[in-house]
PyMOL Python script that loads the backbone (N, CA, C, O; Angstrom):
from pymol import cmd

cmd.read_pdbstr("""\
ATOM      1  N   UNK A   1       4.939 -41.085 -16.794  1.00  0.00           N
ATOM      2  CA  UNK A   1       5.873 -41.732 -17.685  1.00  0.00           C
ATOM      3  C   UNK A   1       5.079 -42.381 -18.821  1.00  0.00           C
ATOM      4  O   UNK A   1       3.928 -42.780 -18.642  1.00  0.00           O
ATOM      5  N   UNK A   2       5.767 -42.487 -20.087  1.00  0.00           N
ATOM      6  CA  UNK A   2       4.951 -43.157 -21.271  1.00  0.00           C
ATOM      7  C   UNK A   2       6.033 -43.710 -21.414  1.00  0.00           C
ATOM      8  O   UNK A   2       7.175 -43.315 -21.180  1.00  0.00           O
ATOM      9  N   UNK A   3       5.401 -45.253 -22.064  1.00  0.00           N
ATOM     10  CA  UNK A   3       6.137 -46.601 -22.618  1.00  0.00           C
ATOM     11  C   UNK A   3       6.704 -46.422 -24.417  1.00  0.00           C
ATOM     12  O   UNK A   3       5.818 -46.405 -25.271  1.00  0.00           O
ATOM     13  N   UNK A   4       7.712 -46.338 -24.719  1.00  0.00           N
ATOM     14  CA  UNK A   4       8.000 -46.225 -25.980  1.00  0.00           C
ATOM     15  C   UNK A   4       8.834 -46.963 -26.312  1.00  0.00           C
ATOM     16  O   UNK A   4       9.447 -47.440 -25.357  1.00  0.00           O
ATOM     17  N   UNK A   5       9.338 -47.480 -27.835  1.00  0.00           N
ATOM     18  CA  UNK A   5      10.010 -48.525 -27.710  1.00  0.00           C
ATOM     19  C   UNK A   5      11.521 -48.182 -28.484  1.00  0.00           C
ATOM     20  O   UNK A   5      11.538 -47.199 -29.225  1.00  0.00           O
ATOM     21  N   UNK A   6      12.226 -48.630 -28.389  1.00  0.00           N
ATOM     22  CA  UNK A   6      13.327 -48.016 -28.600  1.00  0.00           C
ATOM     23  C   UNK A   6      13.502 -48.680 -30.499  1.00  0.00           C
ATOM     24  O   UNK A   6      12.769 -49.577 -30.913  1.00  0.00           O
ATOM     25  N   UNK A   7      14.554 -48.030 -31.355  1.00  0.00           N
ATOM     26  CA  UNK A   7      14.805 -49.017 -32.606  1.00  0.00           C
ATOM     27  C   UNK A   7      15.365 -50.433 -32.905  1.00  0.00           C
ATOM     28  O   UNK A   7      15.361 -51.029 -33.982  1.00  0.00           O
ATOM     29  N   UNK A   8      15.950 -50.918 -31.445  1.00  0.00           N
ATOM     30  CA  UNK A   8      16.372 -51.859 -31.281  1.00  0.00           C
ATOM     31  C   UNK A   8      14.714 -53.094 -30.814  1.00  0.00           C
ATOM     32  O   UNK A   8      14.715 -54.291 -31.103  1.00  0.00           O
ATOM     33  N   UNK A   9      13.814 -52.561 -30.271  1.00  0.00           N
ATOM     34  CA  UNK A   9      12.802 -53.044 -30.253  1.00  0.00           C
ATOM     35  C   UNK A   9      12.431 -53.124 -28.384  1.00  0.00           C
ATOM     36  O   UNK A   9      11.315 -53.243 -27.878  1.00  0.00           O
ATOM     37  N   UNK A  10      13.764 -53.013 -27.670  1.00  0.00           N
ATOM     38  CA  UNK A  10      13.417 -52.777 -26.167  1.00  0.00           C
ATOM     39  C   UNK A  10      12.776 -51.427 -25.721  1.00  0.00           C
ATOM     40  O   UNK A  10      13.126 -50.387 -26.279  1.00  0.00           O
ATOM     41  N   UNK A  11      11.868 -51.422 -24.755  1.00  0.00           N
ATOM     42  CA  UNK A  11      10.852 -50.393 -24.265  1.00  0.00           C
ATOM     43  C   UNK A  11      12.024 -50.128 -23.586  1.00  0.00           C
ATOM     44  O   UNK A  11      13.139 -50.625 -23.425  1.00  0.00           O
ATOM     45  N   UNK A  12      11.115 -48.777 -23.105  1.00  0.00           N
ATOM     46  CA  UNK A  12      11.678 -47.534 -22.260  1.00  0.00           C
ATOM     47  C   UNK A  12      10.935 -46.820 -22.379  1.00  0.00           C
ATOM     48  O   UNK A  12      10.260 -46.543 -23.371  1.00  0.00           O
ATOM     49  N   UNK A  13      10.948 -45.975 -20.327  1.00  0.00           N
ATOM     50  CA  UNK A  13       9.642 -45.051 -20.549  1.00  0.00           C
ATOM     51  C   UNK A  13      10.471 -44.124 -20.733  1.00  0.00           C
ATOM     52  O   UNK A  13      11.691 -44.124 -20.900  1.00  0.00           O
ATOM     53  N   UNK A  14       9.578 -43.197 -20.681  1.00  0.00           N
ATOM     54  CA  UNK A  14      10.222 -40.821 -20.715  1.00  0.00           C
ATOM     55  C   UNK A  14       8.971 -40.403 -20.030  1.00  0.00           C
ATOM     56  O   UNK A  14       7.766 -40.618 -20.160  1.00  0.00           O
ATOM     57  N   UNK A  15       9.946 -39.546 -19.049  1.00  0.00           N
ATOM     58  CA  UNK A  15       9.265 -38.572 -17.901  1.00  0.00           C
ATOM     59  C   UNK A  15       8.570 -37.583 -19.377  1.00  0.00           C
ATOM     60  O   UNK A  15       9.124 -36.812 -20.161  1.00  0.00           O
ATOM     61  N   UNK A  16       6.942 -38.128 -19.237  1.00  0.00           N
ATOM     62  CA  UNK A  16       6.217 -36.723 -20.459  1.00  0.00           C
ATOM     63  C   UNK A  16       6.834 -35.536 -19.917  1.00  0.00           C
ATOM     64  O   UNK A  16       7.402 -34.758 -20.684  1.00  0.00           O
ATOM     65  N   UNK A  17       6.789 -35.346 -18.849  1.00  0.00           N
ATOM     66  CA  UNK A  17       6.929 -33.792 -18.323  1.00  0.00           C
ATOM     67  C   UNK A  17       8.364 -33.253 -18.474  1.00  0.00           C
ATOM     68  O   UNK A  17       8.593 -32.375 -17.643  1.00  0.00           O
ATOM     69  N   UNK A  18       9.493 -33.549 -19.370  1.00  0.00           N
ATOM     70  CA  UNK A  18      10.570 -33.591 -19.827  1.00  0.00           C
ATOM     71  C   UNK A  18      11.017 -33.557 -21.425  1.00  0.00           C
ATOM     72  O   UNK A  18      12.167 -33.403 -21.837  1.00  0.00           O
ATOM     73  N   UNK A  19       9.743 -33.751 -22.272  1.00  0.00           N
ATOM     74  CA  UNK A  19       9.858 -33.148 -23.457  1.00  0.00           C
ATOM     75  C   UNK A  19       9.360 -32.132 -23.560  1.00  0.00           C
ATOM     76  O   UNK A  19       8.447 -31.607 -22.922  1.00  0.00           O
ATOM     77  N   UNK A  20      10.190 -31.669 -24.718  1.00  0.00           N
ATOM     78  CA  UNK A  20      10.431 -30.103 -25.264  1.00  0.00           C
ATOM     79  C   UNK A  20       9.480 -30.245 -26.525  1.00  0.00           C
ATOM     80  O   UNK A  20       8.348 -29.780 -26.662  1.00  0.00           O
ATOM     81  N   UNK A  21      10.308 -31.089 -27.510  1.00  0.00           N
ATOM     82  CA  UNK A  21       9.911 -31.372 -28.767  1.00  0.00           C
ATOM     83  C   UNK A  21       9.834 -32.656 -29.410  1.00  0.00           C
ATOM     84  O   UNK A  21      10.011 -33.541 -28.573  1.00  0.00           O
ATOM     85  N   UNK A  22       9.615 -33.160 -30.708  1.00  0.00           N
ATOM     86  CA  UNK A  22      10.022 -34.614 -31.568  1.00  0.00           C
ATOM     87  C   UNK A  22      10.406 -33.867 -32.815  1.00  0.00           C
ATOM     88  O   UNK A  22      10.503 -32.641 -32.871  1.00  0.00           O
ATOM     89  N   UNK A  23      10.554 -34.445 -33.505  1.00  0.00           N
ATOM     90  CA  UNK A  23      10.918 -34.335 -34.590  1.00  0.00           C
ATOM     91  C   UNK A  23      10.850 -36.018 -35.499  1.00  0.00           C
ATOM     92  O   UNK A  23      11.033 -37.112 -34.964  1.00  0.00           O
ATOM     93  N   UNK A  24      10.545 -35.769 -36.936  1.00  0.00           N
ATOM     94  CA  UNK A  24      10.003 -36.883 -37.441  1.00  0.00           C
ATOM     95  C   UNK A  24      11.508 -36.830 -38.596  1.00  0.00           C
ATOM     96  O   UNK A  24      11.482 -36.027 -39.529  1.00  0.00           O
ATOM     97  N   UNK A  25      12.767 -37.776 -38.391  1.00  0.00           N
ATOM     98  CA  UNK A  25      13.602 -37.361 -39.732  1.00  0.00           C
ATOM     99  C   UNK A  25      14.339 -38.554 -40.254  1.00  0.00           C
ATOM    100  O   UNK A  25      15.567 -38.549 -40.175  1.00  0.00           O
ATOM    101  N   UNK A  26      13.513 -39.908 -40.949  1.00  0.00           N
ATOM    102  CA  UNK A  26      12.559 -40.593 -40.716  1.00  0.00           C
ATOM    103  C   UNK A  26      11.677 -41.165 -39.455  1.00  0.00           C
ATOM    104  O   UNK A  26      10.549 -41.613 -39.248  1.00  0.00           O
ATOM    105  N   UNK A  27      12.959 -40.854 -38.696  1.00  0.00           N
ATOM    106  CA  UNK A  27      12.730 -41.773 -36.988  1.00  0.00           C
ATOM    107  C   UNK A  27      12.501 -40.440 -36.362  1.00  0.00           C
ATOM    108  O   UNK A  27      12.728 -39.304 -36.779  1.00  0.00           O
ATOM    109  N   UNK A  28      11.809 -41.036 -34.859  1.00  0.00           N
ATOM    110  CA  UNK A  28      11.510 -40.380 -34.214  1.00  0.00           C
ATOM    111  C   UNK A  28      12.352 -39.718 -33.037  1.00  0.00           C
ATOM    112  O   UNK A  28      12.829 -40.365 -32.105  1.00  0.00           O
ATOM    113  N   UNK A  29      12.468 -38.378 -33.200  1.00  0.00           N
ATOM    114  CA  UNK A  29      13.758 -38.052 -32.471  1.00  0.00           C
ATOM    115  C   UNK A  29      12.909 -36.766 -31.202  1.00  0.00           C
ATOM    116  O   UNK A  29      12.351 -35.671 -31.142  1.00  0.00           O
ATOM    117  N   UNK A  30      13.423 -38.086 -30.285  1.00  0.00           N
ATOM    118  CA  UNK A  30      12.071 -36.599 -28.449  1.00  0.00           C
ATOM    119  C   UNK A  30      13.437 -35.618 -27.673  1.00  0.00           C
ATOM    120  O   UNK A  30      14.198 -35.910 -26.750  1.00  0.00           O
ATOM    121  N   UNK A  31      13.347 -34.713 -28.290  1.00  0.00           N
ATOM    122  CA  UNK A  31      14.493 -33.624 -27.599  1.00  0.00           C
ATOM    123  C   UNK A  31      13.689 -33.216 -25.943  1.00  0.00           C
ATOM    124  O   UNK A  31      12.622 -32.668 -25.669  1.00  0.00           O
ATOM    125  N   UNK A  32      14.686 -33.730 -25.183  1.00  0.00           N
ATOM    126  CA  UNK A  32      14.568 -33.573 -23.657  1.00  0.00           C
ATOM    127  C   UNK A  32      14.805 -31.975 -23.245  1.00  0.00           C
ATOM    128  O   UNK A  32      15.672 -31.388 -23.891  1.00  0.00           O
ATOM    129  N   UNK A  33      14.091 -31.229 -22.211  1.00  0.00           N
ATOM    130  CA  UNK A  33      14.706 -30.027 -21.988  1.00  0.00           C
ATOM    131  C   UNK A  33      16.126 -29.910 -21.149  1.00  0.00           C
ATOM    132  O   UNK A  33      16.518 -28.879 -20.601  1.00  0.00           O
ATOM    133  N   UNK A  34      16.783 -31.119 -21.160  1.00  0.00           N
ATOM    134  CA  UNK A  34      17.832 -30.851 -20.342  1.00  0.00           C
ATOM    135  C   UNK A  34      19.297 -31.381 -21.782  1.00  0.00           C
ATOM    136  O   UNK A  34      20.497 -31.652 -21.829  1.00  0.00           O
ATOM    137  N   UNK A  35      18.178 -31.256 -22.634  1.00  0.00           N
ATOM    138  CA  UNK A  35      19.191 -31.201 -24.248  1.00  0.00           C
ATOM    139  C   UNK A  35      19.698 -32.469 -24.541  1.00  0.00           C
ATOM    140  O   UNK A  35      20.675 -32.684 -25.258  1.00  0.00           O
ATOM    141  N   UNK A  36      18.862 -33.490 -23.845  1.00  0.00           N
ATOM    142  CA  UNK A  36      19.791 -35.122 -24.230  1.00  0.00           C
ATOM    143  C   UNK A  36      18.168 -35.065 -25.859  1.00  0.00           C
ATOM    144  O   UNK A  36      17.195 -34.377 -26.168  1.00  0.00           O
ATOM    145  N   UNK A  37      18.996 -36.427 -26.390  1.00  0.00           N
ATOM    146  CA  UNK A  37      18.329 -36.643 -27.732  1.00  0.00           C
ATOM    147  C   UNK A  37      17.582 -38.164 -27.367  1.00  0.00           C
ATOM    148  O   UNK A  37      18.456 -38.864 -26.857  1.00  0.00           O
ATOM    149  N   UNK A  38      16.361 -38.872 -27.443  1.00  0.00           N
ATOM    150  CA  UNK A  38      16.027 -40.580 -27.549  1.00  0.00           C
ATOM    151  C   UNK A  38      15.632 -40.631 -28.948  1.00  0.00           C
ATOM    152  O   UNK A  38      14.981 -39.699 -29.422  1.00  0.00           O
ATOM    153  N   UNK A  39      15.961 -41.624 -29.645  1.00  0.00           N
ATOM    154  CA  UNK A  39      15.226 -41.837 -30.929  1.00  0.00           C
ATOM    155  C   UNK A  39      14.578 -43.273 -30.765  1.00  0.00           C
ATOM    156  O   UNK A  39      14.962 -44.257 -30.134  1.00  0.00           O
ATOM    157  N   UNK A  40      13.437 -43.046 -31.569  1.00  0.00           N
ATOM    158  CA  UNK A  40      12.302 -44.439 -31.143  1.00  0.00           C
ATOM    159  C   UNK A  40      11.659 -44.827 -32.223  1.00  0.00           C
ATOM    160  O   UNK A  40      11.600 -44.148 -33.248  1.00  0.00           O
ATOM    161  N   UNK A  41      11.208 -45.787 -32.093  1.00  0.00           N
ATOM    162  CA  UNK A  41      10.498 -46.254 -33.368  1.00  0.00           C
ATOM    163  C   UNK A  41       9.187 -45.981 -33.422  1.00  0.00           C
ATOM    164  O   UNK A  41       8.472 -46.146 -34.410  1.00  0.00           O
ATOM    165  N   UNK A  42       8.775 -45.456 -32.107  1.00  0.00           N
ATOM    166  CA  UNK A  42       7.119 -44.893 -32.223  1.00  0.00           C
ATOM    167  C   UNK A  42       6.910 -43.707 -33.076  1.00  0.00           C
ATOM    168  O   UNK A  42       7.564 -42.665 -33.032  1.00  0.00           O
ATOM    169  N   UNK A  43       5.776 -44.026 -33.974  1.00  0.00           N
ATOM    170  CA  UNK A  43       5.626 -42.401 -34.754  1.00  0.00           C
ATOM    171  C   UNK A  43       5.384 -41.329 -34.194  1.00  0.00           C
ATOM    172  O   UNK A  43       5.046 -41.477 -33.020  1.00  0.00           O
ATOM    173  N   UNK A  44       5.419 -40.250 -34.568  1.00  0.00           N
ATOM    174  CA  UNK A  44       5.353 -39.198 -33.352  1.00  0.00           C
ATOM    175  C   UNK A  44       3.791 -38.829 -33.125  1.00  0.00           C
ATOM    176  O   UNK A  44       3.424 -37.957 -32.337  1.00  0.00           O
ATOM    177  N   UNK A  45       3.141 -39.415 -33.723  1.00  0.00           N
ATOM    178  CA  UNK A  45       1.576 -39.376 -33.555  1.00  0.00           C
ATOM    179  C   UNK A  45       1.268 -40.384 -32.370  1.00  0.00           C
ATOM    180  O   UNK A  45       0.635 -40.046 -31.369  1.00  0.00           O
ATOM    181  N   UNK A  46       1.872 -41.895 -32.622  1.00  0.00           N
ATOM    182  CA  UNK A  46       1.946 -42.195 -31.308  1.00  0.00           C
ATOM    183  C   UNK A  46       2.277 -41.899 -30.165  1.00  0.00           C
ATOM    184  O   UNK A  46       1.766 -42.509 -29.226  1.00  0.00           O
ATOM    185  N   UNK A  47       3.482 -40.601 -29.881  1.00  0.00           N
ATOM    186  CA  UNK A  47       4.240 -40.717 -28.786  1.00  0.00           C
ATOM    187  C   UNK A  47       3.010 -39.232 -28.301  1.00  0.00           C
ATOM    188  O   UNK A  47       2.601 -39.114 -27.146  1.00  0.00           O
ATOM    189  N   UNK A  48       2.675 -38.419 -29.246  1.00  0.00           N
ATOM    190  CA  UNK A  48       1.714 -37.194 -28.459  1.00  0.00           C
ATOM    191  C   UNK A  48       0.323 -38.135 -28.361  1.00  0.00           C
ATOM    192  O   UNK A  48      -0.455 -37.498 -27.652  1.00  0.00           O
ATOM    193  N   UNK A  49      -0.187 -39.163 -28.709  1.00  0.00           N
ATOM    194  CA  UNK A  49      -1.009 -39.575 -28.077  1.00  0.00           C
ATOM    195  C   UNK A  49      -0.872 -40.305 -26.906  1.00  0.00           C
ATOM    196  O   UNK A  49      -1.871 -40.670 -26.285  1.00  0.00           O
ATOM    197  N   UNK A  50       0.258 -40.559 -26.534  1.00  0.00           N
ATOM    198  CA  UNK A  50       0.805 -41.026 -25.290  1.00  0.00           C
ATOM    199  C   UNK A  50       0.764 -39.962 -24.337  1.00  0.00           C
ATOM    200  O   UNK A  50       0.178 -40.123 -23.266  1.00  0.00           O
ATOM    201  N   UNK A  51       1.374 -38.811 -24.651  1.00  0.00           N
ATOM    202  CA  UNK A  51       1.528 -38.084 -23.803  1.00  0.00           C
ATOM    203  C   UNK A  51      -0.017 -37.436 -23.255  1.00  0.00           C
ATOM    204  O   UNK A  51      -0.368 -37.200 -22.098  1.00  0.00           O
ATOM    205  N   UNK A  52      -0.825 -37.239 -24.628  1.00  0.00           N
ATOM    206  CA  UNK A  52      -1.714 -36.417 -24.209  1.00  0.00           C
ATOM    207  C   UNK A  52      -2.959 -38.169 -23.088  1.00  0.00           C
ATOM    208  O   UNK A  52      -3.577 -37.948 -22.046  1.00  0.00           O
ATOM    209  N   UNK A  53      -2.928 -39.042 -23.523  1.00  0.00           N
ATOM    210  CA  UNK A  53      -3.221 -39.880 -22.356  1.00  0.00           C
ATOM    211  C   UNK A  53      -2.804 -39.796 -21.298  1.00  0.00           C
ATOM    212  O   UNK A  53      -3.701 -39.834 -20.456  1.00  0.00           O
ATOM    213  N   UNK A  54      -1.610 -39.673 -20.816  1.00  0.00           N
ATOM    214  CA  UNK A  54      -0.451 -39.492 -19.734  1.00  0.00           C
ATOM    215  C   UNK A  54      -1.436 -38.261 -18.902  1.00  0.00           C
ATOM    216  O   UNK A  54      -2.094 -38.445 -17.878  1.00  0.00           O
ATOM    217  N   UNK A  55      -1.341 -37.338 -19.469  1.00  0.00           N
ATOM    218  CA  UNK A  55      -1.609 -35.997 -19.139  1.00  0.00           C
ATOM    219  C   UNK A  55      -3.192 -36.211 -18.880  1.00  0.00           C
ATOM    220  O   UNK A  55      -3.693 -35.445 -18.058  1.00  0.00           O
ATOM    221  N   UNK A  56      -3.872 -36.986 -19.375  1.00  0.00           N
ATOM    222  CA  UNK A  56      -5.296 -37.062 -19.021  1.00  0.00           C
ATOM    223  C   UNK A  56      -5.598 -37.923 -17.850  1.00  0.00           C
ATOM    224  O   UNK A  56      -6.607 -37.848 -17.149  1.00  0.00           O
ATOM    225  N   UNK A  57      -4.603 -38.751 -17.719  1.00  0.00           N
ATOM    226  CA  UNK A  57      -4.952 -39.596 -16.677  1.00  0.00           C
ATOM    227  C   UNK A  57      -4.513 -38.946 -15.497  1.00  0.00           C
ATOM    228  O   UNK A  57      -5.218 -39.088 -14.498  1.00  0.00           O
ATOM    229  N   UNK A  58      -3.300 -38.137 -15.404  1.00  0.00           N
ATOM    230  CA  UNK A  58      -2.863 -37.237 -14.076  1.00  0.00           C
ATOM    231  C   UNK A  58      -3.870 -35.959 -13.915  1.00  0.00           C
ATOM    232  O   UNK A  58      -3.745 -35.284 -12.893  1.00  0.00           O
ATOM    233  N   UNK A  59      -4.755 -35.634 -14.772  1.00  0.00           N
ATOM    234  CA  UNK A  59      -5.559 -34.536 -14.586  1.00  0.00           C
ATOM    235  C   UNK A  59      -6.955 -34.879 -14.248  1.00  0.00           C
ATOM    236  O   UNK A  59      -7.724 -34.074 -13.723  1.00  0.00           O
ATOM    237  N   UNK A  60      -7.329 -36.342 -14.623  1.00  0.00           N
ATOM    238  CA  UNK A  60      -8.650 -36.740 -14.079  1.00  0.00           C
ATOM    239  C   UNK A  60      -8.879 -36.851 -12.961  1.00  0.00           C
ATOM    240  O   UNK A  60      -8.069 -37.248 -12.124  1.00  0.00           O
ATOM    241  N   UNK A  61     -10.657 -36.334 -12.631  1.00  0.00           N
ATOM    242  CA  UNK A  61     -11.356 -36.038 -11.348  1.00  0.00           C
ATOM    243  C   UNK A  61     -11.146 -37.242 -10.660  1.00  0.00           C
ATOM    244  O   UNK A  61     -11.170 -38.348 -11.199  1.00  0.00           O
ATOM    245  N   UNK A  62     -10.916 -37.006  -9.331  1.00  0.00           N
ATOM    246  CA  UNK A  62     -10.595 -38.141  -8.515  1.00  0.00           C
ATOM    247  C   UNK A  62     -12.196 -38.921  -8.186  1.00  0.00           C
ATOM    248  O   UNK A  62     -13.114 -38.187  -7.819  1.00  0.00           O
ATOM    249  N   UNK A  63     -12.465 -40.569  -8.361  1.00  0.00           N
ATOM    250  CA  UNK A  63     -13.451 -41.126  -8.047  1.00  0.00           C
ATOM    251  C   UNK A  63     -13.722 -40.726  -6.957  1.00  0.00           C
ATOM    252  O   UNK A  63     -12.787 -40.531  -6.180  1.00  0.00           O
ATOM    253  N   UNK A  64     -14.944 -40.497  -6.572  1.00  0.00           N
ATOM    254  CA  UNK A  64     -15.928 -40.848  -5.298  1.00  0.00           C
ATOM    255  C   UNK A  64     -16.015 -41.802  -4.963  1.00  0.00           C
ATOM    256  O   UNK A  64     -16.364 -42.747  -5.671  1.00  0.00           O
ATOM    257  N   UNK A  65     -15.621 -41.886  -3.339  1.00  0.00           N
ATOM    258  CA  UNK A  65     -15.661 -43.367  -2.644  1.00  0.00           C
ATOM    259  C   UNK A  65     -17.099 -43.325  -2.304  1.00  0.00           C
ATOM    260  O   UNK A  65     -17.692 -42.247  -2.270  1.00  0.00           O
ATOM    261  N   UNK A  66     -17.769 -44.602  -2.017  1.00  0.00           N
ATOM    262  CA  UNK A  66     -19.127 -44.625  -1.349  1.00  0.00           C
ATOM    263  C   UNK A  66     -18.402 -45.357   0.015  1.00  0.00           C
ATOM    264  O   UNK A  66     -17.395 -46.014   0.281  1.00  0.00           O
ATOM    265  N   UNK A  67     -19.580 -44.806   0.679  1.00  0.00           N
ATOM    266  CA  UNK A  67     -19.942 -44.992   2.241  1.00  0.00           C
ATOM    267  C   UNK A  67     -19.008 -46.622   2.760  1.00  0.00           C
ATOM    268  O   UNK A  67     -18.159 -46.834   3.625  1.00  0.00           O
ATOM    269  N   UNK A  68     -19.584 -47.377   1.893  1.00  0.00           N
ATOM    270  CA  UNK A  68     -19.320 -48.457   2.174  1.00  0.00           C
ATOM    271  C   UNK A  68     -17.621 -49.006   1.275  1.00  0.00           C
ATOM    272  O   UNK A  68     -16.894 -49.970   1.514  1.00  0.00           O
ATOM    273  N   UNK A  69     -17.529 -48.185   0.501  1.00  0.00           N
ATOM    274  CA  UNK A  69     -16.075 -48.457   0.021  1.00  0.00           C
ATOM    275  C   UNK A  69     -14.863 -48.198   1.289  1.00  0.00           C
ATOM    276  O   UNK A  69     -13.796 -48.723   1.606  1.00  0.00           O
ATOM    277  N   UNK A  70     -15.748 -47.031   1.799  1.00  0.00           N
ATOM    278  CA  UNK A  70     -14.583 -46.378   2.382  1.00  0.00           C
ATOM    279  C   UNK A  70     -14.499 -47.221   4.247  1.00  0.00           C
ATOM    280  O   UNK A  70     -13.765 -46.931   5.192  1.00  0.00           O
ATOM    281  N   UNK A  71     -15.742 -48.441   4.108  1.00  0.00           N
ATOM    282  CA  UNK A  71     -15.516 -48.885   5.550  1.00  0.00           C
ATOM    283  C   UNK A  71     -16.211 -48.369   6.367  1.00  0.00           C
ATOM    284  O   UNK A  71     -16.060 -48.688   7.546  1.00  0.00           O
ATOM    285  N   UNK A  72     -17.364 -47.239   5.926  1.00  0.00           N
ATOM    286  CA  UNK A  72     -17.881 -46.361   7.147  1.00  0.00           C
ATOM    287  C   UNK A  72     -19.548 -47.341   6.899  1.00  0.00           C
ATOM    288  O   UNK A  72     -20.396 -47.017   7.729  1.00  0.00           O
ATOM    289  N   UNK A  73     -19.928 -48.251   6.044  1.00  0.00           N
ATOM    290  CA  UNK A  73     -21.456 -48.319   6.082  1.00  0.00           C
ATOM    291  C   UNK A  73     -22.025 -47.206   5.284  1.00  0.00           C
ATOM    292  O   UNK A  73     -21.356 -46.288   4.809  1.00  0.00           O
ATOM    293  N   UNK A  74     -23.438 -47.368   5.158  1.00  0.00           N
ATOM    294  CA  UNK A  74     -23.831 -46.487   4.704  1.00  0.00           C
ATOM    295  C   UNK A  74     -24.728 -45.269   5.692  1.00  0.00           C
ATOM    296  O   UNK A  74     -25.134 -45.402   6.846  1.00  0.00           O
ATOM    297  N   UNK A  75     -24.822 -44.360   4.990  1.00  0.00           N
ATOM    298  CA  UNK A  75     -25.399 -43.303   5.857  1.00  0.00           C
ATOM    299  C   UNK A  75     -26.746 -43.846   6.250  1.00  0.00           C
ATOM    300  O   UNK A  75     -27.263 -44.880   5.826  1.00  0.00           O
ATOM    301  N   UNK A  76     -27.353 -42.787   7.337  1.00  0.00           N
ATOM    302  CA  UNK A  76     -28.858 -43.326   8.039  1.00  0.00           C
ATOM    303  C   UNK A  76     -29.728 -42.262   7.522  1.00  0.00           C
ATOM    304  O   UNK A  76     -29.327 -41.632   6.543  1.00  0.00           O
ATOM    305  N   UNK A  77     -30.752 -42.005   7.994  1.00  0.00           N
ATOM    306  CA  UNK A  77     -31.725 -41.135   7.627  1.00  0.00           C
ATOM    307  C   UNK A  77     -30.813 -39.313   7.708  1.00  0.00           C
ATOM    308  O   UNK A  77     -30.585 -38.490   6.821  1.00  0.00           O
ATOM    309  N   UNK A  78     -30.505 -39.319   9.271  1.00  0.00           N
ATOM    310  CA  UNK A  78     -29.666 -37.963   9.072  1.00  0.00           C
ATOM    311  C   UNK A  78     -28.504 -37.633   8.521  1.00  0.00           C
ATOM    312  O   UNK A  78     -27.808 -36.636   8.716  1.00  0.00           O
ATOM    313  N   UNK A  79     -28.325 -38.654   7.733  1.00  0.00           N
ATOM    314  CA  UNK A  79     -26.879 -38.418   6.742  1.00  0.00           C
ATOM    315  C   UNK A  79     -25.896 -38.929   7.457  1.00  0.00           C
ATOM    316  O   UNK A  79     -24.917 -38.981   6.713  1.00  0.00           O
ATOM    317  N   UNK A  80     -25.485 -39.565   9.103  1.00  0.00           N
ATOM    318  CA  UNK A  80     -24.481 -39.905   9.618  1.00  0.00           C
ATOM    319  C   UNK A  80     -24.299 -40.983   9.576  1.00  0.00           C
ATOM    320  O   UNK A  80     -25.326 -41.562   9.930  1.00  0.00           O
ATOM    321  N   UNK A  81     -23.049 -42.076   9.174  1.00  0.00           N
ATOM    322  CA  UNK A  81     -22.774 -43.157   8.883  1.00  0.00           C
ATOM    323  C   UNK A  81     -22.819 -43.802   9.751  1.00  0.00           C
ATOM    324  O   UNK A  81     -22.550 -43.566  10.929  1.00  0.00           O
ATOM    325  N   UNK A  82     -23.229 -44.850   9.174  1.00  0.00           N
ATOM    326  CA  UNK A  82     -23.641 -46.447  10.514  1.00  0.00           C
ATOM    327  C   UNK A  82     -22.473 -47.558  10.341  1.00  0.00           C
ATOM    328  O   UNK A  82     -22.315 -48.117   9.256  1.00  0.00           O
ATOM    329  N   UNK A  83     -21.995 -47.730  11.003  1.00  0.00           N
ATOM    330  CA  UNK A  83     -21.196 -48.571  11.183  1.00  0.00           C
ATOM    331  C   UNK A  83     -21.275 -49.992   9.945  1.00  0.00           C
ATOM    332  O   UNK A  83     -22.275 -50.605   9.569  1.00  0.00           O
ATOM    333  N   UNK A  84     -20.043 -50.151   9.602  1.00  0.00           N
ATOM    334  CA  UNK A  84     -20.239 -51.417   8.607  1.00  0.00           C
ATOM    335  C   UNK A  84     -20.123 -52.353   9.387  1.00  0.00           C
ATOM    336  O   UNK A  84     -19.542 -52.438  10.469  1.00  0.00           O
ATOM    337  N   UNK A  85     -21.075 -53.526   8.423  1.00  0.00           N
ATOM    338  CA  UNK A  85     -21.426 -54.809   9.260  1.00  0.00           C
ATOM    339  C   UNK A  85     -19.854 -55.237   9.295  1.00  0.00           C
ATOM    340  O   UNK A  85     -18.999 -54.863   8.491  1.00  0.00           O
ATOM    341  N   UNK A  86     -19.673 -56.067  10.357  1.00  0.00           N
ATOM    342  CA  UNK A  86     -18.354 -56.774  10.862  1.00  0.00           C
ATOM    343  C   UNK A  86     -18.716 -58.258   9.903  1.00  0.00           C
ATOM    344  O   UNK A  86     -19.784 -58.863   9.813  1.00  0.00           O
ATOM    345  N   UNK A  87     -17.273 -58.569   9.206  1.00  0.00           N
ATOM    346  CA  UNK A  87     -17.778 -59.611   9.003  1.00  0.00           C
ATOM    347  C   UNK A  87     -17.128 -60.660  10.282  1.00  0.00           C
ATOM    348  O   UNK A  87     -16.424 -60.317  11.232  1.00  0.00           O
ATOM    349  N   UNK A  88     -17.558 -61.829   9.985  1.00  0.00           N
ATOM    350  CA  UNK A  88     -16.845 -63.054  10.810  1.00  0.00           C
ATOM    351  C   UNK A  88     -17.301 -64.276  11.264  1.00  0.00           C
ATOM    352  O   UNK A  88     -16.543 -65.031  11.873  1.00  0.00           O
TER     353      UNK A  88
END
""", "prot")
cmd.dss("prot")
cmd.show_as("cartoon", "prot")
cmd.util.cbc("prot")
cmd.orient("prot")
């Protein structure tokens, strides 16, 4: 979902994965594929840099947990994890 703001000045998101098109005629008009119309006050340079953020953040490589993020300790000499210290 991306945050856009409406002409009245209240936000509202849009499912990215639900536009078709915009159109710039002064305002910004996001044609839905299920044929509804939103018009917004974001320029449409803003709203595809929204989307294409949107789209970068659902496509980025998932972090690597370390040993110890994940609660296991860290590994020993043969690579098998040692127990994390208990706290208490």
């Amino acid at each position: 979902m991306i945050k856009l703001t409406r002409l009245n000045g209240s936000e509202l998101w849009v499912n990215a994965d639900l536009i078709e098109f915009l159109e710039a005629t002064p305002d910004t008009v996001i044609s839905l594929v299920d044929g509804k119309k939103i018009v917004v006050a974001d320029p449409p340079e803003r709203v595809v840099a929204a989307i294409i953020a949107y789209w970068r953040q659902i496509n980025a490589v998932p972090r690597r947990f370390t040993y110890a993020e994940r609660g296991h300790g860290e590994p020993n000499a043969s690579g098998q994890s040692q127990p994390a210290p208990q706290e208490g």
